[in-house]
N, C-alpha and C positions, 0 to 999 in steps of 0.2 A: 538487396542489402550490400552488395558490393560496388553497388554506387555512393549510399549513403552511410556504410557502416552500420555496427549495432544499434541498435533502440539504446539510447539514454533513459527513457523514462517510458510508462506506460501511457504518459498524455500524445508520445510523439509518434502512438499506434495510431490515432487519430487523422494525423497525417496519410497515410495509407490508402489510396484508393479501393474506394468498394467497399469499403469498411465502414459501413452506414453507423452513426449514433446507439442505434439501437443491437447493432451487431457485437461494438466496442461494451454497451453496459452488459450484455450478456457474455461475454469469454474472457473481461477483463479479472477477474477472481481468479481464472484457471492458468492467465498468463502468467512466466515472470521473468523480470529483468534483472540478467544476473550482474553483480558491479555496476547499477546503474545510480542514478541519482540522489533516488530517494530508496530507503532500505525498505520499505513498504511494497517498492515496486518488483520486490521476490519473496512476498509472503501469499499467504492465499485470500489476505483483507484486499477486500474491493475497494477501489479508488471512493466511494461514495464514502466508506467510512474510515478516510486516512485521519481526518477532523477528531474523533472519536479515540484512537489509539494518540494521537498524536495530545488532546486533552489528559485520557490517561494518564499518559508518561510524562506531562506538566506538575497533575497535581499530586504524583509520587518524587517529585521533584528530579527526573532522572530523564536518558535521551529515549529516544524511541528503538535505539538498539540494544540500549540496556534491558531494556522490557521486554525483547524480542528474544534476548536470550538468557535471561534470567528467570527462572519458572517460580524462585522464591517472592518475585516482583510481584510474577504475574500473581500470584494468588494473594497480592493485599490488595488487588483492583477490588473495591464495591461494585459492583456492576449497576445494582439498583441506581447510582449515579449516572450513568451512562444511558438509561433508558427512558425513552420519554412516549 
């Protein structure tokens, strides 16, 4: 890291040698990137389901930080929408 600095994002874990595909979809949930790109990438949502919060907080018509820190938000999500 003091070659390249912080992680921006949890895509640019990716990057990383030895950090196989499979390595990244299992520890990416536990990681997080503080100040980085996207605000998803210092919660404990898995990259798989950023699509998912990120529709959320479309069809409440608000950002995805709104939703992250507002619990009032959070509990007008239907979920049943969200599962398929």
């Amino acid at each position: 890291r003091t070659e390249n600095g912080p992680f921006k994002s949890r895509r640019e874990l990716n990057k990383v040698p030895r950090l196989g595909a499979k390595s990244f979809e299992q520890c990416a949930g536990f990681l997080r990137i503080r100040g980085g790109e996207n605000p998803l990438d210092n919660s404990a949502v898995h990259p798989e389901a950023y699509s998912i919060v990120e529709k959320m907080a479309a069809d409440l018509k608000c950002t995805v930080v709104d939703l992250m820190e507002d619990a009032k938000l959070r509990q007008e999500v239907d979920l049943k929408k969200y599962v398929n």
